[in-house]
Structures are given as structure tokens and as C-alpha cells.
C-alpha positions in Angstrom: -2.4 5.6 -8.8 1.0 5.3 -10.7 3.6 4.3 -9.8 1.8 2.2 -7.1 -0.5 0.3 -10.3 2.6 -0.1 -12.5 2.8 -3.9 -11.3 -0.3 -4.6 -9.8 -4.1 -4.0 -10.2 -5.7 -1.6 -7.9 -7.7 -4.6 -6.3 -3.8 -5.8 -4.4 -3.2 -2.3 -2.8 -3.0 -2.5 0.7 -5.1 -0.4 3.0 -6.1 -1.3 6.5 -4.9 -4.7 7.1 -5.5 -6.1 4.2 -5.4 -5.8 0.2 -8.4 -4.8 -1.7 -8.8 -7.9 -3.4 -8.0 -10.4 0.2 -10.8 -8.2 1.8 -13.6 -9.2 -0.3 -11.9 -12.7 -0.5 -12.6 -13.2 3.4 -16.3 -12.6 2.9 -16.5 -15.6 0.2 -15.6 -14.0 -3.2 -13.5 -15.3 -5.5 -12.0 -12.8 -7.5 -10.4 -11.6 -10.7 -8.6 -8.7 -12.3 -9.4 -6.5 -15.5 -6.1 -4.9 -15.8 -4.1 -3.0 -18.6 -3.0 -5.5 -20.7 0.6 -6.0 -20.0 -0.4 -7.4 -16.8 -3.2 -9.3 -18.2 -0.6 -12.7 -17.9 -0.2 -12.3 -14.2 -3.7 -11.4 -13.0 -5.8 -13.0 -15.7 -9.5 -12.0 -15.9 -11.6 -14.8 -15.6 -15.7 -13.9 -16.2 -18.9 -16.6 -15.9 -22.5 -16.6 -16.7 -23.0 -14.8 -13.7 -21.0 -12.9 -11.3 -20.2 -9.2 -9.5 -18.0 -6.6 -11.3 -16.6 -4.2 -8.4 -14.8 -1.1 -8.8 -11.5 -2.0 -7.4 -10.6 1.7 -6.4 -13.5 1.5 -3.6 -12.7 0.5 -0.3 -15.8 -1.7 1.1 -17.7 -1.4 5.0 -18.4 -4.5 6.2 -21.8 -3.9 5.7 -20.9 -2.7 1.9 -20.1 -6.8 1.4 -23.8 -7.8 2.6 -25.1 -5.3 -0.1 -23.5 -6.8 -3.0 -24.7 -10.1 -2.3 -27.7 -9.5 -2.0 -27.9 -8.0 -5.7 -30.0 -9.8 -8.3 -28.8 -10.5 -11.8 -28.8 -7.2 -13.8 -29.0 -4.6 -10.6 -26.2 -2.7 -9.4 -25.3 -0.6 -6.5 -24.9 3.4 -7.5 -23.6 6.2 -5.7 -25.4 9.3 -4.6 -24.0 11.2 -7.7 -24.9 7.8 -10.1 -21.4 6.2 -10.2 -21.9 2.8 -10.6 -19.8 1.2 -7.3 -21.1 -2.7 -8.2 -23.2 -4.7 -10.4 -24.1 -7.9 -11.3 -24.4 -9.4 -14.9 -22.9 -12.1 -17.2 -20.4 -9.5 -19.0 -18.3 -6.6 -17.9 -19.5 -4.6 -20.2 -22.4 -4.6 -19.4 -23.6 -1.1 -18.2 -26.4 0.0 -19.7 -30.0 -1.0 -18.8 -28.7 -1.8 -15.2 -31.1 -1.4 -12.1 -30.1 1.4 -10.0 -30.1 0.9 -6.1 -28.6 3.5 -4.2 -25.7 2.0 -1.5 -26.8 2.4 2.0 -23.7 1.3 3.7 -20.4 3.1 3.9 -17.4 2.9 1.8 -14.2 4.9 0.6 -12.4 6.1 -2.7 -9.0 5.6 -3.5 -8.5 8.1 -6.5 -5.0 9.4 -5.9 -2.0 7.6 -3.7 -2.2 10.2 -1.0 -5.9 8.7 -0.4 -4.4 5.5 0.7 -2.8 7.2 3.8 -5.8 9.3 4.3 -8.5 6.6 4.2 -5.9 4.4 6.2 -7.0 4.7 9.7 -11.0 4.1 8.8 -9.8 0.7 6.4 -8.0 -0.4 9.7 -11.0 0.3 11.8 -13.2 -1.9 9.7 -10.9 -4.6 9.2 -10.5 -5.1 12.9 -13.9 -5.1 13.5 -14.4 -8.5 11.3 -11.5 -10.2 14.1 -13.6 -11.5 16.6 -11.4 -12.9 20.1 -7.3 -12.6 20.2 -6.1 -15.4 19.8 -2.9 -14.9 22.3 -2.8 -12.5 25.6 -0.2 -10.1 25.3 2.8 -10.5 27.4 3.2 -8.7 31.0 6.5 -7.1 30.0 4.5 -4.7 27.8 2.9 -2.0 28.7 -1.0 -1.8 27.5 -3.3 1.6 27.2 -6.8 0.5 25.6 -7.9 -3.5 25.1 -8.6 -3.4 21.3 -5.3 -5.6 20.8 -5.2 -8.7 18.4 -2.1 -10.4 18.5 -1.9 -13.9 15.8 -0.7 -17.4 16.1 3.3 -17.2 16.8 3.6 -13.3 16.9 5.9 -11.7 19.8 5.2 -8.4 21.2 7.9 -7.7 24.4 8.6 -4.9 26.5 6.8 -2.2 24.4 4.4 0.0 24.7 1.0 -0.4 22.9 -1.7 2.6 22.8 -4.6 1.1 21.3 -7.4 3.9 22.7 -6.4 6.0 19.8 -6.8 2.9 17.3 -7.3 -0.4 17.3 -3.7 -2.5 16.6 -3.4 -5.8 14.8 -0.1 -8.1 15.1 -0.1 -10.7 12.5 1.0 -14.3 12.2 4.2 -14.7 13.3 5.4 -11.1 13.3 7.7 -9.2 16.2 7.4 -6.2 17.8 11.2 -6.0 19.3 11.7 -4.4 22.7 11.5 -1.2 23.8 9.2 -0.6 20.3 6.1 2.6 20.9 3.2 2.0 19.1 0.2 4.2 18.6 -2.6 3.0 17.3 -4.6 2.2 14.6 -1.7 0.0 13.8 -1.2 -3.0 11.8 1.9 -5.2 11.4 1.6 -8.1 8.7 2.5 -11.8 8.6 6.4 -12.4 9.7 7.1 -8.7 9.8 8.9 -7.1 12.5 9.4 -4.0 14.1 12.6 -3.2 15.1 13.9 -2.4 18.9 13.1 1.8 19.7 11.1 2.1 17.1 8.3 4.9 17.4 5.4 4.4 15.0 2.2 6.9 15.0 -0.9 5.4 13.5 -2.9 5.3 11.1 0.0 3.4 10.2 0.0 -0.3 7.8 3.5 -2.3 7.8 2.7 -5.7 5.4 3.8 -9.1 5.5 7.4 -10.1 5.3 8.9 -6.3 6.2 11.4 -4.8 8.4 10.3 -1.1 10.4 12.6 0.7 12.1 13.5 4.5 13.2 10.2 6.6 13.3 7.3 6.4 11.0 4.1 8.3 11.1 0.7 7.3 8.9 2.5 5.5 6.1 1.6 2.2 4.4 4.5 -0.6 3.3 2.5 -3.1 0.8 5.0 -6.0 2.0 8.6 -7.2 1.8 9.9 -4.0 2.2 12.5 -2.5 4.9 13.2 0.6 6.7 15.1 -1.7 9.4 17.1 1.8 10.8 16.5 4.9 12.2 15.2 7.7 9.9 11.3 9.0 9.4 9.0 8.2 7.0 5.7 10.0 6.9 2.5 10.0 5.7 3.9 8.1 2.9 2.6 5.3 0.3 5.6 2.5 -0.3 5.2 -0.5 -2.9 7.2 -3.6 -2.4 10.4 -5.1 -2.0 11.7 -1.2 -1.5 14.6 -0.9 0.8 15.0 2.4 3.0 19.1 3.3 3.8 19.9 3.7 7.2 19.1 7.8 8.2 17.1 7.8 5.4 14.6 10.7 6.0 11.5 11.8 4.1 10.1 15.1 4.7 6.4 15.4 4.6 5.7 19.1 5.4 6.9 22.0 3.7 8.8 25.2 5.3 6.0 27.3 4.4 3.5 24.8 5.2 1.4 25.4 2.2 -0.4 22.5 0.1 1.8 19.5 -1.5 2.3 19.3 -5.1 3.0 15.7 -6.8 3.7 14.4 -10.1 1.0 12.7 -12.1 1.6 10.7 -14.8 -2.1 11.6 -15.5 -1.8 14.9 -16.8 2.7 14.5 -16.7 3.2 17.3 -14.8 2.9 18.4 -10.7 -0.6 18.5 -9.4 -2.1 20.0 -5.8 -2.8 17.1 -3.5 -4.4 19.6 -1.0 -2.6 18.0 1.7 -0.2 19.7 3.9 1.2 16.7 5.2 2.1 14.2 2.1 5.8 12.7 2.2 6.8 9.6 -0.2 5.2 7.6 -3.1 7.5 4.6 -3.7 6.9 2.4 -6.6 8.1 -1.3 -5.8 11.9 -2.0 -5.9 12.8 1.0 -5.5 16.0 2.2 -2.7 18.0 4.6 -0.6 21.2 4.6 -0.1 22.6 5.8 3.7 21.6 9.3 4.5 19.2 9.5 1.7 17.1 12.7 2.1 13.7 13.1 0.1 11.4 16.1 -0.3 7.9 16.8 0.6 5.8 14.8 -1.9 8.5 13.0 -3.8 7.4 10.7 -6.0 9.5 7.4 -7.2 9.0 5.4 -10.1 9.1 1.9 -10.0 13.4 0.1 -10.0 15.5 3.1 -8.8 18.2 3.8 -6.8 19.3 7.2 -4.7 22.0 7.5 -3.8 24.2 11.0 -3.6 24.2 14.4 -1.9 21.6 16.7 -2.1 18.1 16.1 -2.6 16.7 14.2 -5.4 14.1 15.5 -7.9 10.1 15.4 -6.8 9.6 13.2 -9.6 12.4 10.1 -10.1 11.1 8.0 -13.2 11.4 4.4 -13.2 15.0 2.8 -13.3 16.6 5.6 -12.9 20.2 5.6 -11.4 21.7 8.0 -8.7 20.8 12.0 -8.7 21.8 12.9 -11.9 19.0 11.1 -14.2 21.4 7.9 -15.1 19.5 4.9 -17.0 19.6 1.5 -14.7 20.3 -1.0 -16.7 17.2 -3.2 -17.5 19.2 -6.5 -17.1 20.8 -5.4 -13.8 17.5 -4.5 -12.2 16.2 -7.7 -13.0 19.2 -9.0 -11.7 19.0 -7.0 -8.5 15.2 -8.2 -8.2 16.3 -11.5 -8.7 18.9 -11.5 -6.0 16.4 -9.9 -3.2 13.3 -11.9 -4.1 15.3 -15.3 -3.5 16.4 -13.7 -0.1 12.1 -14.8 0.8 12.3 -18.1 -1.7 10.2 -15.8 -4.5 10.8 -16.3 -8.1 11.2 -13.6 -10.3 9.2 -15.2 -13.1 9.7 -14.5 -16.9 5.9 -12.6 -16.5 7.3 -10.2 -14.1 10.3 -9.8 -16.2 8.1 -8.8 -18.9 6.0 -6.6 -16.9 9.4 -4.6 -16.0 10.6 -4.4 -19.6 6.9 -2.7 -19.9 7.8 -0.1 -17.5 11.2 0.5 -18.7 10.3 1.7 -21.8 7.0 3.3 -20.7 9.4 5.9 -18.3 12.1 5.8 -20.6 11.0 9.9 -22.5 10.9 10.8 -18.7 14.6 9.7 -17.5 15.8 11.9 -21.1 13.9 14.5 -20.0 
């Protein structure tokens, strides 16, 4: 899941409307993290006499949540092929001697990045079935094909056209959907987002809280606090946060020949077949385009880099890395940068996410003198 899991656990992806983690929070669990240990200081594991260990790469049904409950001390839920999906003990470590009950309900794996825009559309569908009643009508000036519509507390939606019979759409707290906006559902559009006048957005689609969408987009996921405020496409696509999309930016998500997409993994460190044909952009967090920024079919970006030039830039971009031709940005500027845009929403950069930057740095620092 790198470059997405460089600075954050798998349980704070986003998929559907909401993360991993805030999903099993809004059935009544409190949760924790067991992370790699440089980000052990920001999502601290916290484990009791007696609680549920999840694996954080599984996307729950609602009915999935009633399961786990209802385990006793020392059972766990197993998949078809014996993976253990969720137990319950006093220790994580705990995994031998367990009670076997095979799941009944449904759930999804999350194994590679490009899952998280495949599995996108069924998350979404789950989510919005835990809603309940909208709490506002949608305006008149818009035009409505399909009822399954939930529009938040202080969100504006005028003069656009919503097609929910192809997926359900969610407008969050607060957010905007400008005028003359298309949207195809299933769509979701986080807390104080917005999307941009004209924009055209194909479901299963995922903007989070606090971002900018303009231009055309097509089953792609923003985590939050990210912006592609022009016009330019981004498809089938997986972007972390606080990224920033150049106006005309464009990302190309099928090849000329139309065969399978190949990414790099930092699993094996070289490319590896997604067996997608359609697969466009993996964006670690902080990461940008400059104006008329043009990325290949399954490029994948590290986490602090800049493009900017002509041409296309590499498939694989390692972490702070600066313009097209494999220049070093400079630790302290980056955090500098990060700095800068983070107080734009009133967010500290602390000294912990300083250090897990300096992490990454040096991790991708053999791939950018490659």
C-alpha cells in the first residue's frame, strides 16, 4: 500500500465515505493502531484485558460489525481459506489456540492501492446504507435522476445535475457542489469540500473533507485536503493528502495498446501487473503538479514531490524528489512547504510529523540516486 501507508496506518485510508478506522468508530469501537514503528508516536497502540484485533486492510459490511461483536473472548472470525479477519483476546499476539468461526457476512480486501478504486463503489454503497433520512431537500435549481441523495447540515448543491440511479451520492457537512457541476453517482463529497463550477465527475468516485475538485474526474479517491480546483482528468486514481493538482494537469489511465497496467511496488522494488486496464495515479501525500503536468498510465508518486517540466515524468517518482530530472527536495524546504499549506486549514505540522517525514526521506533516498 506504499506510498499511500508511508504516513498513516491502513485503518485511516479512505474508501467509501469514510476511513477504515471512522467506520468501525460509528458502530461504537474505540480504536487503535499497530503500525511500523516510526509512526508508533502518532497513532499509539493502546491494548486492554479484553478487546478485538481487526485486520485493518478489510473493508467491513454492515453486517460484518454485528459479527465481531458478538465474538466471545478467545474466538475469532476466519475466512473461507482460514485467514484470520478478527479476533478477540487480551494480547495481539495472540493467534494460536483461537476458535475458528467462519464469517457469514460480506466484506472486501484492500491488498494493493488500485483495490481502493475498485472496491470504491461497493464501500460507498454500504456506507450510505447506515444514513437513515436527508437531513436537507435538495434545491429546485438542480436537476435530480434517482432519490438516493443525502445532502448534510450547511451543504449547497445548485444548478447541477445529480444521477443517483447509478449510485447512491452523499454531500457532507458543509460542502458545495458549485453550479453547472455533473455528477454521476455513487459519489461522495466530504466535510467543507467543494466541487468546482463545470465540473464532470463519474462515480465510483470519493472527494474527502476540506478538498477542492475541478475539471473531470472518473473513479478516483482524494483522502482529504487535497485540490484539483482546474480543469484536467484524473482517473481511476488513488490520491493521499494535502496533494495539489496544476491547472491542465492530466493523468492518463489507459494505455495505447490497452493491455494490463504495470506499477511500481516497493514490495518486491520493481514494476508489477495490476491486471487492470484502467489504473491512472497513486499519489502519496504532499505531493504536486505544476500547470500542464502530464502523468502516465499507472504512475506512481512518492510521498513530498514536485513535477514540474516538459515531458512525461518517470512511472515511479520517489519521495522528495524535485522536477523530471531525479533532483533531491530539500528535507527542510519540504517541511517548510508543508508547513506553509497546513496553516492555510489552521493544522500544525507537529515535530511527530516532522519526524515521520525525515523517516521517509531517508527511506527513498537509494531510489532518487538510482
Amino acid at each position: 500500500m506504499l506510498p499511500l501507508a508511508f504516513t498513516r496506518p491502513l485503518s485511516h485510508i479512505r474508501i467509501g465515505i469514510h476511513t477504515i478506522q471512522e467506520k468501525w468508530e460509528r458502530h461504537g469501537f474505540h480504536c487503535s493502531n499497530h503500525t511500523a514503528d516510526y509512526l508508533r508516536e502518532k497513532f499509539p497502540l493502546n491494548i486492554s484485558e479484553d478487546q478485538f484485533f481487526v485486520d485493518a486492510s478489510m473493508i467491513p459490511s454492515p453486517e460484518f460489525f454485528q459479527e465481531v461483536s458478538e465474538l466471545k473472548v478467545n474466538e475469532a472470525l476466519s475466512s473461507g481459506a482460514g485467514d484470520v479477519l478478527a479476533y478477540r483476546a487480551d494480547t495481539l499476539s495472540t493467534k494460536e489456540g483461537l476458535h475458528l468461526k467462519e464469517v457469514q457476512s460480506d466484506y472486501l480486501y484492500i491488498k494493493h492501492a488500485w483495490d481502493i478504486f475498485l472496491n470504491n463503489g461497493q464501500a460507498l454503497e454500504w456506507d450510505f446504507k447506515l444514513l437513515g433520512e436527508s437531513p436537507q431537500v435538495v434545491s429546485e435549481s438542480n436537476t435530480l435522476i434517482g432519490s438516493r441523495i443525502y445532502i448534510e447540515e450547511g451543504a449547497k448543491v445548485t444548478a447541477s445535475i445529480l444521477n443517483a440511479e447509478t449510485g447512491p451520492i452523499y454531500i457532507g457537512k458543509d460542502a458545495e457542489v458549485m453550479e453547472g457541476s455533473i455528477i454521476r453517482g455513487p459519489f461522495a463529497l466530504g466535510e467543507s469540500s467543494e466541487v468546482k463550477m463545470g465540473a464532470k465527475i463519474y462515480g465510483p468516485t470519493t472527494i474527502g473533507p476540506h478538498s477542492k475538485i475541478g475539471g473531470e474526474v472518473s473513479n478516483s479517491i482524494f483522502f482529504g485536503y487535497s485540490n484539483k480546483g482546474h480543469d484536467g482528468f484524473v482517473g481511476n486514481s488513488v490520491i493521499g493528502e494535502w496533494c495539489n493538482f496544476g491547472a491542465d494537469s492530466n493523468v492518463s489511465n489507459l494505455k495505447n495498446n490497452y493491455s494490463d497496467v504495470r506499477l511500481w511496488s516497493y514490495d518486491v522494488e520493481d514494476y508489477i501487473e495490476s491486471g487492470q486496464q484502467f489504473c491512472g495515479l497513486i499519489m502519496g501525500d504532499h505531493s504536486k503538479t505544476s500547470i500542464n503536468s502530464m502523468l502516465n498510465t499507472g504512475t506512481v508518486i512518492g510521498v513530498c514531490s514536485n513535477i514540474f517540466g516538459s515531458g512525461f515524468p518517470n512511472k515511479f517518482v520517489p519521495s522528495f524528489s524535485w522536477g523530471m530530472e531525479g533532483q533531491e527536495y530539500k528535507l527542510d524546504k519540504a517541511i517548510e512547504t508543508a508547513s506553509r499549506v497546513m496553516a492555510r486549514r489552521s493544522i500544525e505540522l507537529t515535530e511527530v510529523d516532522q519526524a515521520i517525514m525525515s523517516w521517509i526521506f531517508h527511506h527513498d533516498q537509494p531510489y532518487r540516486q538510482a
